[in-house]
N, C-alpha and C positions, 0 to 999 in steps of 0.2 A: 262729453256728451255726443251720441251721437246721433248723422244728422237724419233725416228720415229718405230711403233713397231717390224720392223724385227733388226733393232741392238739393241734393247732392250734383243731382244730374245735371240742373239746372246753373248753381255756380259753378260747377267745373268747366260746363261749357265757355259761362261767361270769361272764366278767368284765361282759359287758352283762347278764347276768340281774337282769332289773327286781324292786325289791321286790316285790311278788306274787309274782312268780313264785319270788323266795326262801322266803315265807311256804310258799306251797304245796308248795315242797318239803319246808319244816320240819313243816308238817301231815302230810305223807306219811314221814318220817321215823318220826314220835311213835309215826302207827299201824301200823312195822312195830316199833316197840317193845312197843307194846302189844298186836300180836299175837303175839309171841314169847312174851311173858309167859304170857296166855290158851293158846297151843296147845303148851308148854312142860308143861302140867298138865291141861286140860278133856280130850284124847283119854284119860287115864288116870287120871282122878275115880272112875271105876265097878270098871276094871281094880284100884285101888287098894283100896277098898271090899271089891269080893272077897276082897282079900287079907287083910283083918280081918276077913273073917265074914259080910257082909252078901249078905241071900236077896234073891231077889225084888222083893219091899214096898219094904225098903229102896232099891233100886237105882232102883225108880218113883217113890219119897223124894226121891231127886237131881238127878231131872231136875224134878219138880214144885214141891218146894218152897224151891227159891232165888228159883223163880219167882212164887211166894207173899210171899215177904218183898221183892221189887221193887215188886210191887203195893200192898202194904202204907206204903211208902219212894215210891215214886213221886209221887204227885201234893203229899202236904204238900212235901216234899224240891222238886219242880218251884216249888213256890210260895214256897218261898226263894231258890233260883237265879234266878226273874224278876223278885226282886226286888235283886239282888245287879246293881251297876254292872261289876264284871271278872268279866265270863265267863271270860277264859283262867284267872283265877285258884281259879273254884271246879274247873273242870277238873282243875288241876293238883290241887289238896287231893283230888280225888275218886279222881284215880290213883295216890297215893299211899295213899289210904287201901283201895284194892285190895294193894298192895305190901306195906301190915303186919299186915294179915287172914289173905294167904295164909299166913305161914308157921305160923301157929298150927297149920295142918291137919297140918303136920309132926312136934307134938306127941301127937297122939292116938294112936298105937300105945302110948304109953307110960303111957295112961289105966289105970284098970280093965277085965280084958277085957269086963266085964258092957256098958260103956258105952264103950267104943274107936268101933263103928260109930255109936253115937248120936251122938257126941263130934264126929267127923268129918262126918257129914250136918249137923249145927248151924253148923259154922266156914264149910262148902260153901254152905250156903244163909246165913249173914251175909254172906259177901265180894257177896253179890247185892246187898245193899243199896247201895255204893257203884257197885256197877256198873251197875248200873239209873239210877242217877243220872248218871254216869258217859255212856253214850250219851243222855239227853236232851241234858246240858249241852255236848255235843260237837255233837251237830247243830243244837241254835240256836246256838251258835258259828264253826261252818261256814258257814252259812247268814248270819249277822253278817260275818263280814270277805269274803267270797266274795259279793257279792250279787250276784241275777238270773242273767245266762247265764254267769259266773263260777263257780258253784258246781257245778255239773253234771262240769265238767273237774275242777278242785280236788277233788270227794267221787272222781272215777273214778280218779286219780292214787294218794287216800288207800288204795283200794282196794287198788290193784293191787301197791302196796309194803307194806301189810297179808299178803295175800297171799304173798310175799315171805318175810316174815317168819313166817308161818303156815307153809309149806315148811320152811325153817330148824329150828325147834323141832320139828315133828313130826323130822324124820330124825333130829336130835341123838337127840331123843327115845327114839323107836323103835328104832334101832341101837345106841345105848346101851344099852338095855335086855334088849335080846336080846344082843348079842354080848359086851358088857362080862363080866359074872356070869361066862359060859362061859370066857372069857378067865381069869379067874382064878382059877376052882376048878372041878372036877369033879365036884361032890358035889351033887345039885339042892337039898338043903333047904340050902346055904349060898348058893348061884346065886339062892333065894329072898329070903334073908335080904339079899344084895348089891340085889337089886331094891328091896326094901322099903327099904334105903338111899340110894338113886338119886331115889325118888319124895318123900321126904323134903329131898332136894337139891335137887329141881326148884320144892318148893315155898316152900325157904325164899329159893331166888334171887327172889324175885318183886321183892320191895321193890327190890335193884340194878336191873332193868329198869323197874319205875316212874319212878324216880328219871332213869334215862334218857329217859322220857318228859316230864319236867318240864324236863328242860335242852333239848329240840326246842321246847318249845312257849314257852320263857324267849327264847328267838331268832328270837319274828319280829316282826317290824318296824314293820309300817305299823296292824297292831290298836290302837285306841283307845280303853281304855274309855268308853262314852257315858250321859252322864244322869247321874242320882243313887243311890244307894241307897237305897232305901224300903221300908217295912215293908210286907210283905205281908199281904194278910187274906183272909177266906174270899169275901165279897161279891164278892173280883175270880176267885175259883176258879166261884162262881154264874154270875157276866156270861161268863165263858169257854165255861161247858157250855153256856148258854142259845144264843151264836151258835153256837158248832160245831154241838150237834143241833139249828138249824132252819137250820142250812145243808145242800140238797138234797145236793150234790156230795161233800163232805164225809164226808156219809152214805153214798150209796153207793159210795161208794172206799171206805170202811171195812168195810162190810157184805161186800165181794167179799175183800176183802184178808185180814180174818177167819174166813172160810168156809173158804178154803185155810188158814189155819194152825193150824185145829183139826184137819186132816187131818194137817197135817205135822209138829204135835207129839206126833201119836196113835204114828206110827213111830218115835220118837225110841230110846227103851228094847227096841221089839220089835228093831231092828235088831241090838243090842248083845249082846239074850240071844242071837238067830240068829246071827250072827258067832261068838260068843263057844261057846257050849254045843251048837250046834250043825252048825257049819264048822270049830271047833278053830283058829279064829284066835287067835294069841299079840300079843305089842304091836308084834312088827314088822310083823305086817300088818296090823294097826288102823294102823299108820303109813304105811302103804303106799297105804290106803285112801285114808288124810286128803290124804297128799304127790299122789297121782294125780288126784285132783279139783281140790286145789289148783292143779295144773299146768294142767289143763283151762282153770278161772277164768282165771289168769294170760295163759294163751296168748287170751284171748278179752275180756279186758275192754274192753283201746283197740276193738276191733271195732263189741262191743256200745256201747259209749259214743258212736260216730260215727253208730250206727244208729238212737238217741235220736236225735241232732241234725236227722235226716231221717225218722222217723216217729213217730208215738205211741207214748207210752214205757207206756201200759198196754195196746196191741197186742204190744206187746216183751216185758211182763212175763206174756201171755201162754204164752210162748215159753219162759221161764223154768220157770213151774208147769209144763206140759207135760214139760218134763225129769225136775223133780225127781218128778211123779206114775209115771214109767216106773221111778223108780230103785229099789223096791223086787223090781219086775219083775226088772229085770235082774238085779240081785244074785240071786234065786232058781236062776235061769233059767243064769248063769254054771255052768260044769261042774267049773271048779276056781278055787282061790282068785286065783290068776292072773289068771283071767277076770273077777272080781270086781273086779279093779283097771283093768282095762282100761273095764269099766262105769262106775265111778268116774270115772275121766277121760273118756270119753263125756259123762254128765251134767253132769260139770265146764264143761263146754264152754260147758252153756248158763247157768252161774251166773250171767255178768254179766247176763243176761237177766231175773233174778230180783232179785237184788239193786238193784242201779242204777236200774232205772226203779220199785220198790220205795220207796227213798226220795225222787227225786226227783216220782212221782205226790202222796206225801203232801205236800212242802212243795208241790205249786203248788194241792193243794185246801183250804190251812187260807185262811179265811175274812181277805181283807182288812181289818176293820177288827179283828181281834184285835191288841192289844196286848203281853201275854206270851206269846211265842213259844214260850219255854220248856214252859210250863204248857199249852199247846196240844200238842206234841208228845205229854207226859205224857201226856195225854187218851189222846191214840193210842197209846201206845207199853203203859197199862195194862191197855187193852182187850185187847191183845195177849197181853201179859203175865198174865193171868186165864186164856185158853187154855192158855198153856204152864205155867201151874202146874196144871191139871184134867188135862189130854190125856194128857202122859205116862202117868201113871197109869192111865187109861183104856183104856190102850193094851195095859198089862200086865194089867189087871184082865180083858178080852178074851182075851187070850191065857190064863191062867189058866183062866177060865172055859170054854174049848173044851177046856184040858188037863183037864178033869176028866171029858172024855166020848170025848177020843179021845186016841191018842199023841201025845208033845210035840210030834213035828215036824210032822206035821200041821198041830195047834193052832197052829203059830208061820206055817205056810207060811198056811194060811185067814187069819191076823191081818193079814200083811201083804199078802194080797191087797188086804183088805177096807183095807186104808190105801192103797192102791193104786187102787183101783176111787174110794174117797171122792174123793180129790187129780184124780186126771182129772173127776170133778164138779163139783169146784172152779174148774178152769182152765177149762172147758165155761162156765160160768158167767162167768168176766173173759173170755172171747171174746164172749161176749152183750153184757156192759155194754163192752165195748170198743166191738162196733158200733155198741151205742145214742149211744153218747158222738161219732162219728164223722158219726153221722145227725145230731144236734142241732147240731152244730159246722156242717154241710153247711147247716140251715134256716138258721142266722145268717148 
């Protein structure tokens, strides 16, 4: 019999598929598990929060300080993983240990009410510590079995089924939540009570979808752990700082790349009050949000990926910031919620922009004779990480501080201008060191 020719095409691929090219599927597999997981629960971290009580402060708490406790976790954590011979293996432990974190957060409604929101902000900013780990030891893992012009494809693939998987959970998500509840009772404070069971649900699946991460990353193939395992010490965390900061390049790719994400974690929480207390968005259109942008990304990454291959990926990452500095514009600016989603996938559009050349800029400026790749990323990844535990809050403390001299919506539409207005200073700025970078490439 024969076969019809699109499954022809389809197994023949499969059956020559070179190891690599299995690996990278299984790398791309992992991280639509692992975004499932993540967007299964972070779109509805604050949404849930509300639901026990937490104001304000609290809500600028959630977005700042996980990112407190990364920082914190990051670089000794980094200096064991550089030391540790199987990278897939601290990987795996590090996703599982995301897996049996979450569902603890499932237990806090059932705390004392005095301490439910404390309870819940402590469990949310713990599962950061493995997660903060978690992305170092993923990209010098990447970077390890993927090397040179290998990894660029391999990270844009992980994305894009990341991505993928990111869609997935938000809709479950989001449509869950809105239309479930109603489905079954008519009474809102039970349609509450079903929600606050749903969120509960979402978090105690964590660990099954971990666990699915461990068995993608258990099947591939050609990874070998190399070297030895050895104890790490502080003198090799010294010799790291000392090349990274008198390396020129290094420095200023971080300097630029930094500048923007003090902007972009400034709007993190403003976004959420404006949406939320201000636009009267519910969680299907927090889902709708996340599902449109994501669409965006998706429909855009092979694009963006090819466009790396053919120009400088921090002129592309230009292109990026310039997006996401419009996006609080727009969402303003939209007339109705509708519109707001439609914005979303606009901006989405240009994520791979941001992203992609994002990480592939940082791995080609760390300094060749560094050693622990691991602990080098750290470096970056805490610098990072220092912004987005400050900003958030910053962001809210801003918006605060205008509400106490004029009405809220005002206060929130000024906030995020002024995140708005920063971000475009930001990207103004990687268009500058873009050219300079372009000019010097030009003298050699």
């Amino acid at each position: 019999m024969k076969l019809p020719a699109w499954l022809h095409a389809v197994l023949s691929r499969r059956i020559i598929e070179t190891a690599p090219e299995r690996d990278s599927r299984m790398l791309a597999l992992e991280g639509a598990f692992g975004a499932f997981l993540i967007n299964l629960i972070s779109p509805f971290v604050s949404m849930f929060a509300k639901n026990l009580g937490a104001g304000d402060f609290q809500l600028g708490l959630l977005s700042g300080l996980p990112q407190l406790v990364g920082v914190l976790a990051m670089v000794p954590g980094a200096l064991y993983l550089g030391s540790r011979r199987d990278q897939r293996r601290m990987v795996m432990l590090l996703a599982l240990g995301m897996g049996i974190i979450y569902p603890l957060a499932a237990l806090t409604p059932y705390a004392a009410p005095a301490w439910r929101v404390w309870a819940y902000v402590a469990v949310i900013s713990l599962v950061n510590w493995p997660a903060s780990l978690y992305n170092v030891a993923m990209q010098s893992f990447v970077a390890e079995v993927f090397p040179g012009p290998m990894c660029a494809p391999a990270y844009a693939r992980r994305s894009r089924y990341q991505q993928i998987g990111s869609n997935l959970a938000i809709l479950v998500g989001g449509v869950g939540l809105e239309y479930l509840p109603m489905a079954v009772s008519g009474d809102p404070a039970q349609q509450g009570a079903i929600r606050q069971m749903m969120y509960q649900a979402f978090f105690a699946s964590a660990l099954v979808w971990s666990i699915c991460q461990v068995i993608m990353l258990s099947r591939m193939r050609t990874y070998q752990p190399a070297g030895q395992s050895r104890r790490a010490g502080w003198e090799e965390l010294r010799q790291t700082l000392k090349v990274l900061f008198t390396s020129k390049a290094f420095i200023g790719y971080l300097t630029v790349v930094l500048l923007f994400h003090i902007s972009w974690h400034m709007g993190w929480t403003q976004f959420f009050i404006y949406q939320v207390d201000y636009r009267d968005c519910t969680e299907i259109w927090l889902a709708s949000f996340t599902i449109s942008f994501g669409m965006g990304s998706l429909l855009s990454y092979a694009w963006w990926s090819r466009r790396m291959q053919r120009h400088s990926s921090i002129m592309i990452l230009v292109v990026g910031m310039a997006g996401l500095a419009f996006n609080p514009v727009g969402m303003m600016i939209a007339p109705t919620r509708l519109g707001m989603v439609v914005c979303q996938f606009i901006v989405g559009l240009t994520n791979g922009a941001f992203v992609l050349p994002l990480y592939d800029g940082m791995i080609r400026v760390l300094p060749g004779e560094i050693q622990n790749r691991s602990l080098a990323i750290a470096v970056y990844q805490t610098v990072l990480a220092i912004s987005n535990a400050i900003f958030p809050v910053v962001g809210v403390w801003i918006y605060r501080g205008l509400g106490a001299w004029m009405p809220g919506a005002t206060a929130i539409v000024l906030s995020l201008s002024m995140t708005a207005f920063l971000r475009a200073l930001a990207a103004l700025n990687c268009w500058r060191y873009a050219r300079r970078q372009k000019h010097l490439e030009g003298k050699e």
